[in-house]
C-alpha positions as CSV (number, residue, x, y, z in Angstrom):
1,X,10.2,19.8,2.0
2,X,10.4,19.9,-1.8
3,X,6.9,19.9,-3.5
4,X,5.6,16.2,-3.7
5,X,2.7,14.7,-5.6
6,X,-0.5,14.7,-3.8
7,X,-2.0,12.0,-3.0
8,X,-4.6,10.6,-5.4
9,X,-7.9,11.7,-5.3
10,X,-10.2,8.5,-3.8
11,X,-13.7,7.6,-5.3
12,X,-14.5,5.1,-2.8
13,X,-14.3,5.3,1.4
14,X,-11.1,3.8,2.9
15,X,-10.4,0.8,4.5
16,X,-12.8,0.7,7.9
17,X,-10.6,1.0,11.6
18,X,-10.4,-2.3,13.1
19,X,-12.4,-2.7,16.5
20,X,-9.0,-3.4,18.5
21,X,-7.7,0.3,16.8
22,X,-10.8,1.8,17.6
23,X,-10.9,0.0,21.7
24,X,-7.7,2.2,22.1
25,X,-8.5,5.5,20.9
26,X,-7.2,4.8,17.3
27,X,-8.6,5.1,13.6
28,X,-7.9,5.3,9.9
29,X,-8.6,7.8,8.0
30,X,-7.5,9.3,4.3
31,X,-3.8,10.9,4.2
32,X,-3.8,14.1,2.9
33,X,-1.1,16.1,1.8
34,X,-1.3,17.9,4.8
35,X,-0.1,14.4,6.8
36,X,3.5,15.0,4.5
37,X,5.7,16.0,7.3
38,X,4.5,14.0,10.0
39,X,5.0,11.1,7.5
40,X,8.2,12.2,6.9
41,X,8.8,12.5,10.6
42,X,7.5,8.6,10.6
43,X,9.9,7.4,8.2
44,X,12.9,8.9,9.5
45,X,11.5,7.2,13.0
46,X,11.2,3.8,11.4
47,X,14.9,4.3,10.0
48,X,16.4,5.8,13.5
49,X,18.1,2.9,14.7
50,X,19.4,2.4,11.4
51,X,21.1,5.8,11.0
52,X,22.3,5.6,14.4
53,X,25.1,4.3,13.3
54,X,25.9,6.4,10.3
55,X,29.2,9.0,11.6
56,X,27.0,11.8,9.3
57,X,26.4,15.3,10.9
58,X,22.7,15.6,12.2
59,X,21.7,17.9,9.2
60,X,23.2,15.3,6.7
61,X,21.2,12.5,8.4
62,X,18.0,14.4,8.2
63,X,19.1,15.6,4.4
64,X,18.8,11.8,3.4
65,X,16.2,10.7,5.4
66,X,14.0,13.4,3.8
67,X,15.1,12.8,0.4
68,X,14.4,9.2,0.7
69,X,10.9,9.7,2.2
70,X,10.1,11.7,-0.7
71,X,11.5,9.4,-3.0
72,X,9.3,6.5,-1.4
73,X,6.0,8.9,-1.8
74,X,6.8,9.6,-5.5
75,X,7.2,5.8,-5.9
76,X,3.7,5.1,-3.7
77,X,1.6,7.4,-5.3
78,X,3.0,6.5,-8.4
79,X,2.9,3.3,-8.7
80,X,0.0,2.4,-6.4
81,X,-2.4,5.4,-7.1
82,X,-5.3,3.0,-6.5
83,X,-4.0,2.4,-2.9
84,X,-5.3,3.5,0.2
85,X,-3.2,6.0,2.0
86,X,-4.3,6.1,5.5
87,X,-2.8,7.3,8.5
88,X,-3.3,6.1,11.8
89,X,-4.0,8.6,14.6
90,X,-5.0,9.3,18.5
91,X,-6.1,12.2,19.6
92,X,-5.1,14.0,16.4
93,X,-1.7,13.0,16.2
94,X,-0.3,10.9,13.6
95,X,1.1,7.7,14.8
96,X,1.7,5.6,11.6
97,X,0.4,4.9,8.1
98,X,-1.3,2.0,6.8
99,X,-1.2,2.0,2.9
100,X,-3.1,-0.6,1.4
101,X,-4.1,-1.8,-2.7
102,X,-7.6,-3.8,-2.7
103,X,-8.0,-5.1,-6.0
104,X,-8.5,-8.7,-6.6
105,X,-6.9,-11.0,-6.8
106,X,-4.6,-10.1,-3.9
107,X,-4.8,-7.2,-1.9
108,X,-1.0,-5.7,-1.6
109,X,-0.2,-4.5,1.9
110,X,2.1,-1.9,0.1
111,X,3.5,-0.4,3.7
112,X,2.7,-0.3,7.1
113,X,4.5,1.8,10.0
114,X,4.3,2.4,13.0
115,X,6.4,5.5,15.3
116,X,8.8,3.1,17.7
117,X,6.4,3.9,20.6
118,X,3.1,2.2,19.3
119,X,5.0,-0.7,18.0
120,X,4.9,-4.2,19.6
121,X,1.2,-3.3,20.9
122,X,-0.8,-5.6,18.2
123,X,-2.0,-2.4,15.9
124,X,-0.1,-3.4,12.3
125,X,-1.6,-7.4,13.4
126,X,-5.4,-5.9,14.0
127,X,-4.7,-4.2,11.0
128,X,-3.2,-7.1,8.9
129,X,-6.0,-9.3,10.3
130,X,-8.7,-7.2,9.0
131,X,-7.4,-6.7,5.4
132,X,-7.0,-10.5,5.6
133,X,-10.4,-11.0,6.7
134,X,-11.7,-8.5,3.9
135,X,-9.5,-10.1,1.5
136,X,-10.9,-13.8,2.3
137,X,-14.6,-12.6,2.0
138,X,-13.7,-12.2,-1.6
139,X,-12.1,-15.0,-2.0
140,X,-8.3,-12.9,-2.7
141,X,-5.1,-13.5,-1.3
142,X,-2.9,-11.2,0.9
143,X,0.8,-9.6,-0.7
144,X,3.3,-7.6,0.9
145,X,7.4,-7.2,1.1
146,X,9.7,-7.3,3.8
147,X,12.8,-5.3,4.6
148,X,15.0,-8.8,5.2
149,X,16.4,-7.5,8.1
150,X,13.3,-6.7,9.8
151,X,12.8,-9.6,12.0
152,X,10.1,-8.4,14.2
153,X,7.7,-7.8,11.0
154,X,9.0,-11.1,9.3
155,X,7.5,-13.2,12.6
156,X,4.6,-11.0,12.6
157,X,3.5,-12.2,9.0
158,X,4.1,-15.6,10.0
159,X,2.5,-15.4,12.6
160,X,-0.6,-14.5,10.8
161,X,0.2,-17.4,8.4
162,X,1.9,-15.4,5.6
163,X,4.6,-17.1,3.5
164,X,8.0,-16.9,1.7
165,X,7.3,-16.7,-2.2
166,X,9.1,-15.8,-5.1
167,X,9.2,-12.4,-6.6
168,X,11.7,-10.4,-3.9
169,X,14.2,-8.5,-4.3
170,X,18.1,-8.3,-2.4
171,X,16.6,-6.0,-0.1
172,X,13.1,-7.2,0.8
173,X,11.2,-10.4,0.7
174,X,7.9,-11.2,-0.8
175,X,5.1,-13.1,1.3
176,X,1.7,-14.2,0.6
177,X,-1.2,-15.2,2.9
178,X,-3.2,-17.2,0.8
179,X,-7.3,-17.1,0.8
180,X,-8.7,-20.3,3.0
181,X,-9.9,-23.1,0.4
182,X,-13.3,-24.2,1.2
């Protein structure tokens, strides 16, 4: 893998692991730069059934699928160097990432992944629920973007009462949760 920024350096403690995580052998904790190829090994999971159907050779597959992931990290830790990078894991093995920007006024959900096996078993929602209860404490919305043709995430965020808004782009959608008003 070609050398990639580290991640930023953190002055304050991540996000907490939510109790549901944490019930089945989960938590969060920091990425470090030692987490770079089994995040690279995540994206290229979250993108398998997309490239399935590319006719490229194996090695030309993997050639884009790493150049993209390290495309995405330059952009992350560029643009969102304030963000929490966290991974989640069980027993020591990475199983997704959960990167996360808390500043007021809305927290940005800036990605969250899971590897195709932990998916569909409520993690990204206890997640989701818990930034959304942080967020709500002070008084901030929730932001985040969708791939448009993800349709399992897009009825996960509605589920948890986020909404269409303005502001996306011909690949991905933005939605809001908004704070409750008291």
């Amino acid at each position: 893998m070609n050398a990639l920024p580290p991640f930023p350096a953190r002055d304050r403690p991540v996000a907490g692991t939510p109790a549901y995580l944490l019930d089945r052998g989960f938590r969060l904790r920091a990425a470090g730069d030692a987490d770079l190829p089994g995040l690279a090994a995540l994206y290229a999971d979250t993108r398998a059934e997309e490239m399935a159907g590319v006719p490229w050779p194996q090695v030309a597959k993997q050639g884009f699928l790493d150049q993209q992931f390290q495309l995405q990290h330059r952009h992350y830790v560029t643009h969102y160097a304030d963000a929490d990078f966290m991974v989640v894991e069980r027993e020591g093995r990475l199983c997704g990432r959960y990167y996360l920007q808390r500043t007021p006024p809305e927290h940005l959900v800036v990605d969250i992944s899971l590897l195709a096996t932990f998916r569909g078993q409520g993690l990204g929602a206890a997640m989701i629920r818990a930034t959304q209860a942080e967020a709500a404490a002070l008084g901030c919305g929730v932001g985040l973007h969708v791939v448009r043709n993800n349709t399992g995430a897009w009825r996960l965020y509605q589920r948890l009462g986020f909404e269409d808004c303005d502001g996306g782009t011909a690949t991905h959608q933005r939605m809001r949760w908004p704070p409750a008003l008291s």
